[in-house]
LUMSE-940096 format. One record per residue (C-alpha): chain; x, y, z; residue number from 1. Coordinates in Angstrom, 1 decimal. Layout:
BEGIN
{atom 'A' {X Y Z} NUM}
...
END
This chain:
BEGIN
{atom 'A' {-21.9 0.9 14.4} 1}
{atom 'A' {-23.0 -1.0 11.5} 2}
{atom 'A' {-25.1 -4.5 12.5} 3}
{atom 'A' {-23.2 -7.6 12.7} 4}
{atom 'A' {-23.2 -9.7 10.0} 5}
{atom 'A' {-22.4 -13.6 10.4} 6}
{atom 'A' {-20.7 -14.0 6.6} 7}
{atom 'A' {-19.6 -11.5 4.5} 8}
{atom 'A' {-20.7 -11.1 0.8} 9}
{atom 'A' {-18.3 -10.1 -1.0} 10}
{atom 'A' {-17.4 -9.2 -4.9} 11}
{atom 'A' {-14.5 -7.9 -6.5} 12}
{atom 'A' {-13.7 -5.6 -10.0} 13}
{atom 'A' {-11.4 -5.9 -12.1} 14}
{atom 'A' {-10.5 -9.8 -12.6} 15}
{atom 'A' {-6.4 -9.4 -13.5} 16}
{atom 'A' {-3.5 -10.6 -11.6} 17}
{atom 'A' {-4.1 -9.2 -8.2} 18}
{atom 'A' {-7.5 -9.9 -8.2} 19}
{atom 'A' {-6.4 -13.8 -7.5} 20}
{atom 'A' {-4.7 -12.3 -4.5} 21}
{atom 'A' {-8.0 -11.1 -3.1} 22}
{atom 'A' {-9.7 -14.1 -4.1} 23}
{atom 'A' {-7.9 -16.4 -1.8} 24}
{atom 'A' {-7.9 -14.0 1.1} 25}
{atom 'A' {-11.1 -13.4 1.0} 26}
{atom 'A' {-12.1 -17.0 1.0} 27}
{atom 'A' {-9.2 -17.6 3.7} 28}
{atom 'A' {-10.9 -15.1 5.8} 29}
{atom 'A' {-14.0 -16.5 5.9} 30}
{atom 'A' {-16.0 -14.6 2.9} 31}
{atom 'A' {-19.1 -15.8 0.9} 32}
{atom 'A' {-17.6 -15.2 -3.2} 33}
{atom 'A' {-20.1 -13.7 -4.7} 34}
{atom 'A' {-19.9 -11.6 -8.0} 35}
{atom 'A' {-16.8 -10.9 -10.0} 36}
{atom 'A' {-17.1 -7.4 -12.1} 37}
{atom 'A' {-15.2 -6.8 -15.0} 38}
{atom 'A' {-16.1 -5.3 -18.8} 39}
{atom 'A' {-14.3 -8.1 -20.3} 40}
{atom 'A' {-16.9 -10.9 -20.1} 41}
{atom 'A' {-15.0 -13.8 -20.7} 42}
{atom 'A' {-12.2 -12.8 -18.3} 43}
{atom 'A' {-14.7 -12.3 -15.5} 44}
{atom 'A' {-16.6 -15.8 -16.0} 45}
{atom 'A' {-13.0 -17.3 -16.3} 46}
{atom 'A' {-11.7 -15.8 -13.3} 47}
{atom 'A' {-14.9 -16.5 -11.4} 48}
{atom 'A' {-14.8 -20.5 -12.5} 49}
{atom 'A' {-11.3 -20.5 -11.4} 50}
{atom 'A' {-11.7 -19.0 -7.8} 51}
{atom 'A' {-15.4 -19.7 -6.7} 52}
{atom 'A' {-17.5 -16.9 -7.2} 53}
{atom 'A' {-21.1 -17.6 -7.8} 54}
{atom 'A' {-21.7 -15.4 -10.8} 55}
{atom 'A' {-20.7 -12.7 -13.1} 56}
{atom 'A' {-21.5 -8.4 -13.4} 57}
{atom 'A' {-20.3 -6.3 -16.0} 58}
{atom 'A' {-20.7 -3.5 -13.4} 59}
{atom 'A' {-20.0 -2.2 -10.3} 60}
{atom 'A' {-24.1 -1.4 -9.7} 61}
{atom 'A' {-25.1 -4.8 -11.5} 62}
{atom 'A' {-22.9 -6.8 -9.0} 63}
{atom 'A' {-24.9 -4.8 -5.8} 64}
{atom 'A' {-28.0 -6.0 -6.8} 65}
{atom 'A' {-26.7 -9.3 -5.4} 66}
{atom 'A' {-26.7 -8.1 -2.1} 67}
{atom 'A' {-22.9 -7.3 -1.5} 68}
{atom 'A' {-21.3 -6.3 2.2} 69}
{atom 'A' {-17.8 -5.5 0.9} 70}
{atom 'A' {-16.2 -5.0 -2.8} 71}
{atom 'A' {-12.4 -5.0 -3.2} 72}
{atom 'A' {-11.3 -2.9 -6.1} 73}
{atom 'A' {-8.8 -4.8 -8.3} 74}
{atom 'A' {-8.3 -2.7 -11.4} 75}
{atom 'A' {-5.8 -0.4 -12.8} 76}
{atom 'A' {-4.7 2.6 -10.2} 77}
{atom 'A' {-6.6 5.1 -12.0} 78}
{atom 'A' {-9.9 4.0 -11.0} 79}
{atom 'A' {-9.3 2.9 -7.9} 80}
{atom 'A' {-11.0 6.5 -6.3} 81}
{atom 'A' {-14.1 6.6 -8.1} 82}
{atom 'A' {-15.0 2.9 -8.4} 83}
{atom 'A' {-14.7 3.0 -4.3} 84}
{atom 'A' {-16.8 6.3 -4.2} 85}
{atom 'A' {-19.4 4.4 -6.6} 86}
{atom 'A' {-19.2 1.3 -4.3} 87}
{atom 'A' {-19.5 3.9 -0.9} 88}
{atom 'A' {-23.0 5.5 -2.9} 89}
{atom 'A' {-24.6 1.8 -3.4} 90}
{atom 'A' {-23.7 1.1 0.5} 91}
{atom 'A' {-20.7 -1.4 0.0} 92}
{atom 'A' {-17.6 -1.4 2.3} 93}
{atom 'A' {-14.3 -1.1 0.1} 94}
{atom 'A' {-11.1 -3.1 -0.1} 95}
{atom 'A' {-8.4 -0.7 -2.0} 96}
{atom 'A' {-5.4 -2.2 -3.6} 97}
{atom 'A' {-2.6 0.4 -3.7} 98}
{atom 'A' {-2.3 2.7 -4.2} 99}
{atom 'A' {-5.9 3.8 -3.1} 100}
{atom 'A' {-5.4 6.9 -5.1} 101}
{atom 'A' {-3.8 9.0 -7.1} 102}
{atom 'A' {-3.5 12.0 -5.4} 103}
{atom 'A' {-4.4 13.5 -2.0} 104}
{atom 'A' {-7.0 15.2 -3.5} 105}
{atom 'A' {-8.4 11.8 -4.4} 106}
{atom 'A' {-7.7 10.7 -0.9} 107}
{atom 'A' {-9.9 13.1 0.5} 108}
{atom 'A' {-12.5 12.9 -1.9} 109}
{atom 'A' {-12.3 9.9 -0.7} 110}
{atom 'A' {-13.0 10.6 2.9} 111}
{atom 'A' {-15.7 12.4 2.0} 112}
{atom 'A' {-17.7 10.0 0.6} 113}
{atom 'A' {-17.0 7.5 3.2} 114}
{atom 'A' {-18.4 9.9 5.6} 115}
{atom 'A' {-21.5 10.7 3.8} 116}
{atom 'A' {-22.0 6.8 3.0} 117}
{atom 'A' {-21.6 5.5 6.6} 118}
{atom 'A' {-19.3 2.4 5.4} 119}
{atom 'A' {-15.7 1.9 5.4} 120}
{atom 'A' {-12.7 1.7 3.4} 121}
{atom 'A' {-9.8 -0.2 3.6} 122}
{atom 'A' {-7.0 0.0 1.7} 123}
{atom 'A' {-4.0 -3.3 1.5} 124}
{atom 'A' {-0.8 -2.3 3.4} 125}
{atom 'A' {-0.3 -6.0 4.3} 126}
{atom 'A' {3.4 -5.7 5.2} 127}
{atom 'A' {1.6 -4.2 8.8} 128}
{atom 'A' {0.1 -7.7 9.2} 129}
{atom 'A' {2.8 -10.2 9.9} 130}
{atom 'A' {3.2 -11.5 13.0} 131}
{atom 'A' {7.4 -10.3 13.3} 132}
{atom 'A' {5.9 -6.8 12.2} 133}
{atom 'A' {3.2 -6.9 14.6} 134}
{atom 'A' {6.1 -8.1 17.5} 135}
{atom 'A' {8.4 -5.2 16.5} 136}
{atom 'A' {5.6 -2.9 17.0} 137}
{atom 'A' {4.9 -4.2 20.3} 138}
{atom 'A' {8.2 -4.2 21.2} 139}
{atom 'A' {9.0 -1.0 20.2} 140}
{atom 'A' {5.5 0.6 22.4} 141}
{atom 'A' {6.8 -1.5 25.6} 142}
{atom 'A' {9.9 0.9 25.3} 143}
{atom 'A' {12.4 -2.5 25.5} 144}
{atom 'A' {14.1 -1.3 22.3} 145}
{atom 'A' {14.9 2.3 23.3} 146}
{atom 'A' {14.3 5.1 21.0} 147}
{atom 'A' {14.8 5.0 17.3} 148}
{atom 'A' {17.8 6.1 15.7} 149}
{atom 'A' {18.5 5.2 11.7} 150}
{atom 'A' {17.6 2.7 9.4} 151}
{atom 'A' {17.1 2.4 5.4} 152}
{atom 'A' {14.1 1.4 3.4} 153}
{atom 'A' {14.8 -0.2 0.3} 154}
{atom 'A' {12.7 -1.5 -2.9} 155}
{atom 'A' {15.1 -3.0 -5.4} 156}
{atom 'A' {13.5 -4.1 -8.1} 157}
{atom 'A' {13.6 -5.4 -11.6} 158}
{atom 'A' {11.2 -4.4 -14.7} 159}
{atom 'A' {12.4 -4.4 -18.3} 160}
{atom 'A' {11.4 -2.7 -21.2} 161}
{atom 'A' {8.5 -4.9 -22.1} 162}
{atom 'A' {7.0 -4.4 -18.5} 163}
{atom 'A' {6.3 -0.6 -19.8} 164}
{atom 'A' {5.3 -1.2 -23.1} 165}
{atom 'A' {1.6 -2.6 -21.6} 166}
{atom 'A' {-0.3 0.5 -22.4} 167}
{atom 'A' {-1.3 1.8 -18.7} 168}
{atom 'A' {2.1 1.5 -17.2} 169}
{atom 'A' {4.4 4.3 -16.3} 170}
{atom 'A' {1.6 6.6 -17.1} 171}
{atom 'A' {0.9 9.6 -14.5} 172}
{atom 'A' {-2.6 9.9 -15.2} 173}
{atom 'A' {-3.1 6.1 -15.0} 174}
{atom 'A' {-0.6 4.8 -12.5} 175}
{atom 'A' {-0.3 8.0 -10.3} 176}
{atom 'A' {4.0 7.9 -10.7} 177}
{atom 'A' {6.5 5.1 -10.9} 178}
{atom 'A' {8.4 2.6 -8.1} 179}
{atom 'A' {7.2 5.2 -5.9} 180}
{atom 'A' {3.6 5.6 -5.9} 181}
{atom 'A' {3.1 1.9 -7.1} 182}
{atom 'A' {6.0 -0.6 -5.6} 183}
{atom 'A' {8.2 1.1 -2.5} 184}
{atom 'A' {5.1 2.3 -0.8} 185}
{atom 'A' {4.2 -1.4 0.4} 186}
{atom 'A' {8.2 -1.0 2.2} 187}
{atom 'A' {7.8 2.5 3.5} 188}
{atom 'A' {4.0 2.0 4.6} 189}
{atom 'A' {5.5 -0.5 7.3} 190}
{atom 'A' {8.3 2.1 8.2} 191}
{atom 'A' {5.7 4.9 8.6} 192}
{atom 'A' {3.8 2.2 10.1} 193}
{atom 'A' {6.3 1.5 12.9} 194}
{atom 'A' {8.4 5.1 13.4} 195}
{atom 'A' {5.1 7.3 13.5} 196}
{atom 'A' {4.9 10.6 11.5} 197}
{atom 'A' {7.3 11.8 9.5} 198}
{atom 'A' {8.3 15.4 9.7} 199}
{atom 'A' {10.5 16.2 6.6} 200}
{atom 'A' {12.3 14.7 3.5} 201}
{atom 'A' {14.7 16.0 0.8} 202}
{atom 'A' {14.3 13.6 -2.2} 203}
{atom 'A' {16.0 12.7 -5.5} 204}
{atom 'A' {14.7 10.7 -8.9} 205}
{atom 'A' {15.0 10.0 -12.1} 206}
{atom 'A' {14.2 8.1 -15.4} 207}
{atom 'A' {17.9 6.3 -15.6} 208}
{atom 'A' {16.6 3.7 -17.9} 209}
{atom 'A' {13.3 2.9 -19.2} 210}
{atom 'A' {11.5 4.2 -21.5} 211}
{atom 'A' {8.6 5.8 -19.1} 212}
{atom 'A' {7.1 9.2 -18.2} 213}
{atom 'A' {7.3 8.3 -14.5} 214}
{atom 'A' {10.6 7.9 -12.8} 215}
{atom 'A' {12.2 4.5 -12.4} 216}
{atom 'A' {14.1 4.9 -9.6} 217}
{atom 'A' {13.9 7.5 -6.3} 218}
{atom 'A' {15.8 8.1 -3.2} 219}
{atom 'A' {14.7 10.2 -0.4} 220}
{atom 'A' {16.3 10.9 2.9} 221}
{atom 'A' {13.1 11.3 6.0} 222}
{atom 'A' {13.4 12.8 9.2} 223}
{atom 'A' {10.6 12.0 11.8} 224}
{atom 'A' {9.1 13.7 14.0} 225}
{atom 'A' {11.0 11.6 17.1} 226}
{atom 'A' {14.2 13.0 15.1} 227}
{atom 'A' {15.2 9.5 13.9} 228}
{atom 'A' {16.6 9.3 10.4} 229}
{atom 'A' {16.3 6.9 7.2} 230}
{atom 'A' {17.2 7.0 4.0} 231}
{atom 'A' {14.4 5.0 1.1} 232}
{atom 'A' {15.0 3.8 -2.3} 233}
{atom 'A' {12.1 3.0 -4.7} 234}
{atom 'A' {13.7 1.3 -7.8} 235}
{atom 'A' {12.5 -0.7 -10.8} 236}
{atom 'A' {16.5 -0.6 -12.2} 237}
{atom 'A' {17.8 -3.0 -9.7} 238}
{atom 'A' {18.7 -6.7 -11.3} 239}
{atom 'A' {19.5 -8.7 -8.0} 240}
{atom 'A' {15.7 -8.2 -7.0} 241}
{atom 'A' {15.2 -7.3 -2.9} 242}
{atom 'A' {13.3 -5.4 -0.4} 243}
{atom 'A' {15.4 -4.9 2.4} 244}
{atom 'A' {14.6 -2.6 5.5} 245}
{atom 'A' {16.5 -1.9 8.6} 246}
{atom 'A' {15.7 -0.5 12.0} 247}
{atom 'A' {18.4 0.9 14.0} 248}
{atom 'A' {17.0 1.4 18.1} 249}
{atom 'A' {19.5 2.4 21.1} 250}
{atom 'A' {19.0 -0.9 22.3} 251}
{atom 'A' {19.2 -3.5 19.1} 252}
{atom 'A' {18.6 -3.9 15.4} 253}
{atom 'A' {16.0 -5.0 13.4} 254}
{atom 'A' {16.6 -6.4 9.7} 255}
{atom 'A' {14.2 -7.4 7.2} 256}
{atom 'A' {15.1 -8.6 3.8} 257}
{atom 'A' {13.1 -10.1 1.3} 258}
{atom 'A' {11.0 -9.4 -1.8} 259}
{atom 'A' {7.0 -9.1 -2.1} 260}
{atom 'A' {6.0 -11.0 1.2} 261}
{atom 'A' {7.9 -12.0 4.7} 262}
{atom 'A' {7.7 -14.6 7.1} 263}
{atom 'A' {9.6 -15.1 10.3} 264}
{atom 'A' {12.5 -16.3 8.6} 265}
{atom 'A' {13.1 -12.9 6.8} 266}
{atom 'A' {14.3 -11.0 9.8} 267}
{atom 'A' {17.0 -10.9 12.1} 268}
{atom 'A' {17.4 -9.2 15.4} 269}
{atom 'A' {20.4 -7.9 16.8} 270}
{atom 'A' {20.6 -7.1 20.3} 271}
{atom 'A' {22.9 -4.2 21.2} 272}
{atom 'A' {26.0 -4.7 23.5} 273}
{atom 'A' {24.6 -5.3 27.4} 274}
{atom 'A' {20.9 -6.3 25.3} 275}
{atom 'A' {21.2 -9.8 24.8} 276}
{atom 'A' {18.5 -10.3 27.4} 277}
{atom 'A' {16.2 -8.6 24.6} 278}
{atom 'A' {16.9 -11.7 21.7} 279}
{atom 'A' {14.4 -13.5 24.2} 280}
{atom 'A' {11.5 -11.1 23.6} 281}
{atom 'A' {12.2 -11.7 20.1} 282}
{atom 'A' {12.2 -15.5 19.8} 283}
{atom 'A' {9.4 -15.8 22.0} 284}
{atom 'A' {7.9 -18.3 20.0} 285}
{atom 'A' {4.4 -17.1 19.7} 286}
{atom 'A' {2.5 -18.2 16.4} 287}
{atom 'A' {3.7 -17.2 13.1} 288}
{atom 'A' {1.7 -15.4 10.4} 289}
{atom 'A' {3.3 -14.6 7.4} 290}
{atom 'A' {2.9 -10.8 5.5} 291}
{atom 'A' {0.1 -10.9 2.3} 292}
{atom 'A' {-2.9 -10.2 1.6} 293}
{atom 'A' {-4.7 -13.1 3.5} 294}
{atom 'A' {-3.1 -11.5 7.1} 295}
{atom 'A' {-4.8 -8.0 6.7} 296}
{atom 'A' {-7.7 -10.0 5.0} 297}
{atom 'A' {-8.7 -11.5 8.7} 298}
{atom 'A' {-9.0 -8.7 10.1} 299}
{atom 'A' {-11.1 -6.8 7.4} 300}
{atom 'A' {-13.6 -9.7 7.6} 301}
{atom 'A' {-13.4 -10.1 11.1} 302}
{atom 'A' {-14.3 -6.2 11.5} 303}
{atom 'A' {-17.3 -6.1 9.0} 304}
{atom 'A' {-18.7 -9.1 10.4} 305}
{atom 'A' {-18.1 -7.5 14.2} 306}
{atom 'A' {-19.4 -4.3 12.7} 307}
{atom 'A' {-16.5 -2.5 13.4} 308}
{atom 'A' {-13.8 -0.1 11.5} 309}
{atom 'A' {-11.4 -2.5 9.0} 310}
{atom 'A' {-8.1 -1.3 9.3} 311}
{atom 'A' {-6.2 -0.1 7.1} 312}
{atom 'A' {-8.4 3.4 7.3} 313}
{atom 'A' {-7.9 6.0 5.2} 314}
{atom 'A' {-6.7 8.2 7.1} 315}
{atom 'A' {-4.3 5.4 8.5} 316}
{atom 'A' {-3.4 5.4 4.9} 317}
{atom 'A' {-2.9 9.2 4.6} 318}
{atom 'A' {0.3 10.0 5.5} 319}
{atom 'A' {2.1 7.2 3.6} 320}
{atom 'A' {0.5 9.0 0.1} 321}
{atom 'A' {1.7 12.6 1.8} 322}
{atom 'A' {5.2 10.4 2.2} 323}
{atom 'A' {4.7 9.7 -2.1} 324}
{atom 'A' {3.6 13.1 -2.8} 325}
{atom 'A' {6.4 14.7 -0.8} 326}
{atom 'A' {8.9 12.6 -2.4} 327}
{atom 'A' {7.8 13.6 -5.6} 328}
{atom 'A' {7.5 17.1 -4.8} 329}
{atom 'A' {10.9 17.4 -3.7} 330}
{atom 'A' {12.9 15.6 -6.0} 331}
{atom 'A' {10.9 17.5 -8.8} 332}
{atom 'A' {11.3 21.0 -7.4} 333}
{atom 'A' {14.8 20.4 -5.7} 334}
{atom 'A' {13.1 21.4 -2.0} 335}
{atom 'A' {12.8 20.0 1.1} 336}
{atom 'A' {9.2 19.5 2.1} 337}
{atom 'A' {7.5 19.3 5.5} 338}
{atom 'A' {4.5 16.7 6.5} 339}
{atom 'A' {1.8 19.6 6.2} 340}
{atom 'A' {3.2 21.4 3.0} 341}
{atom 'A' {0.8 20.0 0.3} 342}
{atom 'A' {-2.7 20.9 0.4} 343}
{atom 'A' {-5.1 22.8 -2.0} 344}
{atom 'A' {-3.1 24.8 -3.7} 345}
{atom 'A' {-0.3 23.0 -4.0} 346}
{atom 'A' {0.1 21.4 -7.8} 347}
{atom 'A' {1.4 18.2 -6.0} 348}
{atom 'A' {-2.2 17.9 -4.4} 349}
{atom 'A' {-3.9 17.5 -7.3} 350}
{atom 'A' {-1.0 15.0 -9.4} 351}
{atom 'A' {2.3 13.3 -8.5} 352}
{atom 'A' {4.5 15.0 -10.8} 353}
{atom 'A' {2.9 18.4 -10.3} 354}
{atom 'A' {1.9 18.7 -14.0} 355}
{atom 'A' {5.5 20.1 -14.3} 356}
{atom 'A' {5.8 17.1 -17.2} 357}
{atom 'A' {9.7 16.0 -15.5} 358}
{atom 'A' {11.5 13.6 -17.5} 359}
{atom 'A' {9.4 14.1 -21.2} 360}
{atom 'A' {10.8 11.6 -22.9} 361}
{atom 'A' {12.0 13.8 -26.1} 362}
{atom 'A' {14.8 15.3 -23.7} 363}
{atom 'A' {16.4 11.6 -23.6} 364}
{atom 'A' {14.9 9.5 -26.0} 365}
{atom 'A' {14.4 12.0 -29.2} 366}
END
């Protein structure tokens, strides 16, 4: 176990838009702000004037020589893997914004080098944190609900034309895939989260109507391993924007709807017929704590201070990329595939689309 520390010093890399995200958590939690990294200069020393870090790096080993306990890895998805296994080598514990990687070949690179290094990673699945998602989950282990049945998972989402035109986006080699790999996997992290492992999924997807090599929209249909059923949409097409996920138990019905971050007022519970007892286990009125960044945040500090294991591990983080992958892998090659199924070997191991270039944009854009 690594030795207790009283205060956290932390730094982050890459200084753009989600990078304020961090920066607020991690003060929220309780975090010294240390060193913001980022090759643009000016960006960095703005970002670091406007959220309270102490100084500037323009590297990842620069910023360690101030004496760091925990880097959160900001930038663009394809860097995300070997800027963590940088910060593992130099002894830093690593906050991963999703996705943590592209591939599962990345992910367990990944493990490997937090293995060798003796620190931890976490990667941000803060849908996990909020207090009506940490209820349902209790609920569900006390057995009150019954078993779990059917449900749907879905991302609908808006991003026009100019969204893709940034140079990174809707790249496979940069963003790892589309709504899939890098906007529905906040949604169906908290499904996998709360129904346990999935066993199977038969998946469809598309480019409908940007100009992308990724898809814009997905639909999938997974079968768990308890046998319960749900069907997920991952879309970027969508104008009325929503996230919306339902969970159908033998003895009531959970709803969520809303769009990047929940609070108790975003959910609804349904007791079945003969349940209503149950809508009192639900309102119980214990303290609310909304979904973001700054729930899972309190617990990362908490754990490195503690010296103890932040959650979201990797391999807590596993099967929701196996969930991408699959989805992917079936809806390019027309197959179901099982939980299991991709490993070395398998071109959807290595990259999301398999290197089997679906969609190429001549075939409905020439």
């Amino acid at each position: 176990m690594d030795q207790p520390l009283q205060r956290p010093r932390a730094g982050i890399v890459g200084t753009g838009g989600i990078a304020h995200a961090h920066a607020e958590a991690l003060k929220l939690a309780g975090a010294e702000l240390v060193v913001a990294v980022d090759l643009d200069t000016t960006r960095a020393t703005e970002f670091a004037a406007t959220t309270g870090f102490a100084q500037t790096a323009p590297s990842l080993a620069a910023a360690a020589e101030a004496g760091l306990d925990v880097v959160a890895v900001c930038t663009p998805p394809s860097s995300h893997a070997s800027l963590a296994i940088e910060a593992l080598s130099l002894g830093l514990n690593v906050v991963l914004e999703k996705p943590p990687a592209l591939s599962l070949r990345q992910m367990r690179e990944l493990q490997d080098a937090e293995r060798a290094s003796g620190k931890h990673v976490s990667c941000i699945f803060q849908h996990r944190f909020g207090s009506p998602a940490r209820k349902l989950a209790a609920l569900q282990e006390s057995g009150a609900l019954g078993a779990a049945l059917t449900g749907f998972c879905n991302t609908l989402w808006f991003r026009n034309q100019e969204y893709f035109d940034v140079p990174w986006r809707g790249l496979w080699d940069v963003e790892g895939g589309g709504p899939t790999m890098g906007h529905g996997i906040h949604q169906f992290d908290l499904l996998l989260h709360l129904w346990g492992p999935w066993q199977e999924v038969t998946a469809f997807a598309g480019r409908l109507a940007r100009r992308t090599e990724t898809e814009d929209v997905s639909t999938a249909i997974v079968r768990f391993e308890s046998g319960a059923l749900s069907t997920i949409i991952n879309s970027v097409i969508s104008p009325r924007e929503t996230s919306q996920l339902r969970f159908d138990y033998e003895n009531a019905t959970v709803e969520l709807e809303h769009l990047y971050g929940y609070d108790d007022s975003h959910w609804r519970f349904t007791p079945a017929p003969g349940q209503e007892h149950l809508a009192s286990l639900w309102a119980d009125g214990s303290p609310a704590t909304p979904s973001g960044h700054p729930a899972q945040y309190r617990y990362i500090i908490e754990a490195i201070s503690s010296g103890s294991v932040p959650p979201v591990t990797l391999a807590d983080a596993y099967p929701t990329m196996e969930l991408a992958a699959a989805i992917y892998a079936s809806a390019i090659t027309g197959k179901t595939v099982r939980r299991g199924d991709i490993t070395e070997g398998n071109p959807f191991f290595d990259r999301a689309d398999g290197r089997l270039e679906p969609w190429k944009l001549e075939k409905s854009n020439a």
